[in-house]
C-alpha distance (Angstrom), angle and dihedral (degrees) to the residues before:
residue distance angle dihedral
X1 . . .
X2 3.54 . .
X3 3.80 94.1 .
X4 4.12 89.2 45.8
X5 4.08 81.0 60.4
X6 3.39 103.9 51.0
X7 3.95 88.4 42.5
X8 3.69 87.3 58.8
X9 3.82 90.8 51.5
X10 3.70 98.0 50.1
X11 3.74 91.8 45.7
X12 3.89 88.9 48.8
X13 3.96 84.2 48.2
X14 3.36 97.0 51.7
X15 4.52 96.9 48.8
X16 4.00 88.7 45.3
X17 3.68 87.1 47.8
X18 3.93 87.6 51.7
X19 3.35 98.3 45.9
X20 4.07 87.1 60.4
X21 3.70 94.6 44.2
X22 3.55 94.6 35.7
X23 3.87 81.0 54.9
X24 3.69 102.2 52.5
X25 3.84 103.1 41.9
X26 3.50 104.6 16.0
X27 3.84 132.2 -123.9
X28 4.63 94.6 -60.5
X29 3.87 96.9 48.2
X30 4.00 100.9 33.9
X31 3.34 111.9 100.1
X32 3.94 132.2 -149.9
X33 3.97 87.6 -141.7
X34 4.02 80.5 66.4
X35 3.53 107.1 36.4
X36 4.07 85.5 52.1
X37 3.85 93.0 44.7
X38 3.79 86.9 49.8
X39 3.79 90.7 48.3
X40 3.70 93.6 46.3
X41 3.96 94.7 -122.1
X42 4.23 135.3 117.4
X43 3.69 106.6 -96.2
X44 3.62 91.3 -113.9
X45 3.93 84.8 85.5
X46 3.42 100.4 72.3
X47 4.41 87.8 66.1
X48 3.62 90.1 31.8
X49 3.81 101.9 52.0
X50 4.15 93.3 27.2
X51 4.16 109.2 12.5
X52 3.63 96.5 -130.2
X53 3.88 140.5 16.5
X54 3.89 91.4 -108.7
X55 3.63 92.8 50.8
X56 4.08 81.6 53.0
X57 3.73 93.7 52.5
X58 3.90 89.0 50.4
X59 3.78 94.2 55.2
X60 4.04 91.2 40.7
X61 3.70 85.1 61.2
X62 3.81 94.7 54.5
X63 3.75 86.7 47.9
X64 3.72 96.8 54.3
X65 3.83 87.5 40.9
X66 3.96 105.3 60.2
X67 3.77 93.1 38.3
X68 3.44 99.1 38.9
X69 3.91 106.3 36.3
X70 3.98 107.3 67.9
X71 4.06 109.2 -134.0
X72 4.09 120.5 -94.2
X73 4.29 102.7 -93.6
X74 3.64 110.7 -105.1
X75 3.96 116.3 -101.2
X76 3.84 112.8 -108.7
X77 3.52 114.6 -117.6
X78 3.77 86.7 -117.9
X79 3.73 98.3 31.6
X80 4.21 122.1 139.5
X81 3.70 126.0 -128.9
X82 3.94 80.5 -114.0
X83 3.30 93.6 55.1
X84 3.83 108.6 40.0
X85 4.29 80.9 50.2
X86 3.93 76.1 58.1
X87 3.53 103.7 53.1
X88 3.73 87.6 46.2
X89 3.45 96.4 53.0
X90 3.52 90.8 52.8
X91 3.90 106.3 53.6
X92 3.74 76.9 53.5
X93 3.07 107.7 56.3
X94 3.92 90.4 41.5
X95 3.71 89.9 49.0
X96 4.14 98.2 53.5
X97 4.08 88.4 39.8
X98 3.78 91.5 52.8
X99 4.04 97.6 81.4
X100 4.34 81.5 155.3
X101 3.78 101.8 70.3
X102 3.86 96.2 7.3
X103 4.01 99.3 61.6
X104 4.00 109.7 105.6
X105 4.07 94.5 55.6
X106 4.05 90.5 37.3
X107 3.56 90.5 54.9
X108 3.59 92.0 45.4
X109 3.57 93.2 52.2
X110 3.66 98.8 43.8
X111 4.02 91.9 52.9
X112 3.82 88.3 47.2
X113 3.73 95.7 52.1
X114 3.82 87.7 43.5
X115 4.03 90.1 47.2
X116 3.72 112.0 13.8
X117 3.72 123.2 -165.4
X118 3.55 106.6 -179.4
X119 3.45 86.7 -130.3
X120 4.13 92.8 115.0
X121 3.95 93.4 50.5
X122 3.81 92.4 119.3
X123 3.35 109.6 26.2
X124 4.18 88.7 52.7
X125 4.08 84.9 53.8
X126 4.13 89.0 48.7
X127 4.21 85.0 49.2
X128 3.47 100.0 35.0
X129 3.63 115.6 33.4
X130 3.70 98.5 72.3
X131 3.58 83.6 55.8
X132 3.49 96.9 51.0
X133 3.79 96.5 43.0
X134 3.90 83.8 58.5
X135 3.92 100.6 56.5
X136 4.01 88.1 35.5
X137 4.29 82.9 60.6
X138 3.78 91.5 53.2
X139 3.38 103.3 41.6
X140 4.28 86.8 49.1
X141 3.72 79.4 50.9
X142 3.43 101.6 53.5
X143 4.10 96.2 38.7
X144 4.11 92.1 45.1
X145 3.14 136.2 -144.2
X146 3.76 102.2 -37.6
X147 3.30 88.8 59.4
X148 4.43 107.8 123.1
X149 3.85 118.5 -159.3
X150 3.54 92.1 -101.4
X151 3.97 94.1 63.0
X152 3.88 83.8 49.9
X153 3.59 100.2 47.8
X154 4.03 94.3 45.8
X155 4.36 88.5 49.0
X156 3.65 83.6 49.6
X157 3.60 96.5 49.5
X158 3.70 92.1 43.4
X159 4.09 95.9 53.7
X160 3.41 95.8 46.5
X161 3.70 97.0 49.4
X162 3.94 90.2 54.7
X163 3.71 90.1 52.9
X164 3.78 94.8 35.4
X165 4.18 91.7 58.5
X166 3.68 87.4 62.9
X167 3.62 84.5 64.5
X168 4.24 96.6 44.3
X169 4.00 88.6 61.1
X170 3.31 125.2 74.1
X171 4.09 121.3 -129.0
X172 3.66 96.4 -94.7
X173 4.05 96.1 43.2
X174 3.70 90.1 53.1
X175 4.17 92.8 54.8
X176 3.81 86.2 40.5
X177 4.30 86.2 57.8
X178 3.48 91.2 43.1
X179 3.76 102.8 38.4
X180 3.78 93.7 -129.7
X181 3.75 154.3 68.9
X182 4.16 115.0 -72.7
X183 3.54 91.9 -127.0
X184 4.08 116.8 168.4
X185 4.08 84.9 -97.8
X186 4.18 94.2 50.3
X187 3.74 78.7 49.8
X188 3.78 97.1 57.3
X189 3.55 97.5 37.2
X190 4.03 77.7 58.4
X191 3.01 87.9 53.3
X192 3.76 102.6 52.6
X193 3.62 94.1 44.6
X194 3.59 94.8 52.4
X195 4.26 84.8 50.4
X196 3.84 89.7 46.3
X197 3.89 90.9 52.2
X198 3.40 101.6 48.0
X199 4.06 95.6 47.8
X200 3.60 86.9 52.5
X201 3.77 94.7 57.3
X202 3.63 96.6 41.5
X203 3.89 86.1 41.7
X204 3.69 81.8 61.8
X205 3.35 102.7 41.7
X206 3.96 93.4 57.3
X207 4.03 86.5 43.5
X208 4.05 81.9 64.5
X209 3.86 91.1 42.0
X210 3.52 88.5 65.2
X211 3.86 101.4 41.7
């Protein structure tokens, strides 16, 4: 029992020692001699606790994911297309501005999109498709019935993009676009206008559905 513990430990040293290293250089130039020196453990552990570095990296990413990435809000009972879009937009926007508590899975994600191995394929699909499949609902909602996977895919692309530049700038580039401090009410005014946009052009998009 004792040695089951301390295996547990190591192994949890090891992916939280990833996730920083991972992080920093990136999946090509972090090494496992680092990651295991940072963890405190023989760099046998990385193959013994994971088989391979990749396999590592794929794991790290899960890590960073669930403790970094706040859940989607829960739908009200009652709640409006509009409004669930609104919530939505929200946690997101919150989530990419928040470079305190959010920084091991942004940095992650900014070094893969930078350099991308391939090596997350699946494991972004098992984090990020429930997600997806969410918004896609709303958005079908709120363009109708006429709507065609294309319309869907191209609103998609276009909300997530808004949010997702929030997360492409640093802190200081962001108050140097906008001429102020991000403060938590700059944030939701961000927020709201990113909402407001993005109901007009589907709003107009299901006007032209119907015409």
């Amino acid at each position: 029992m004792v040695q089951v513990k301390r295996a547990k430990k190591s192994r949890s040293r090891v992916l939280d020692a990833a996730c920083k290293v991972f992080g920093k250089k990136g999946y090509r130039d972090a090494r496992i001699a680092d990651i295991c020196r940072q963890a405190g453990t023989n760099v046998a552990a990385v193959n013994y606790y994971f088989g391979s570095k990749a396999a590592l990296y794929a794991e790290a990413w899960k890590q960073a994911f669930e403790k970094d990435i706040v859940p989607d809000p829960p739908d009200a009972a009652d709640a409006t297309p509009e409004e669930r879009l609104c919530a939505r937009i929200h946690a997101l926007v919150r989530k990419f501005c928040d470079r305190g508590t959010g920084g091991q899975f942004t940095r992650m994600y900014l070094m893969e999109l930078a350099n991308p191995t391939g090596l997350i394929d699946d494991s972004w699909r098992e984090l990020i498709e429930p997600r997806r499949r969410h918004l896609i609902g709303i958005i079908r909602d709120l363009i109708g019935p006429a709507a065609t996977d294309e319309d869907i895919w191209f609103c998609e692309l276009s909300i997530i993009n808004q949010c997702r530049a929030l997360l492409m700038l640093n802190r200081s580039d962001l108050e140097y676009l906008v001429q102020q401090p991000l403060t938590p009410v700059l944030i939701q005014r961000l927020a709201d206008h990113i909402t407001h946009f993005s109901l007009a052009g589907i709003h107009a998009m299901r006007t032209k559905k119907k015409t």
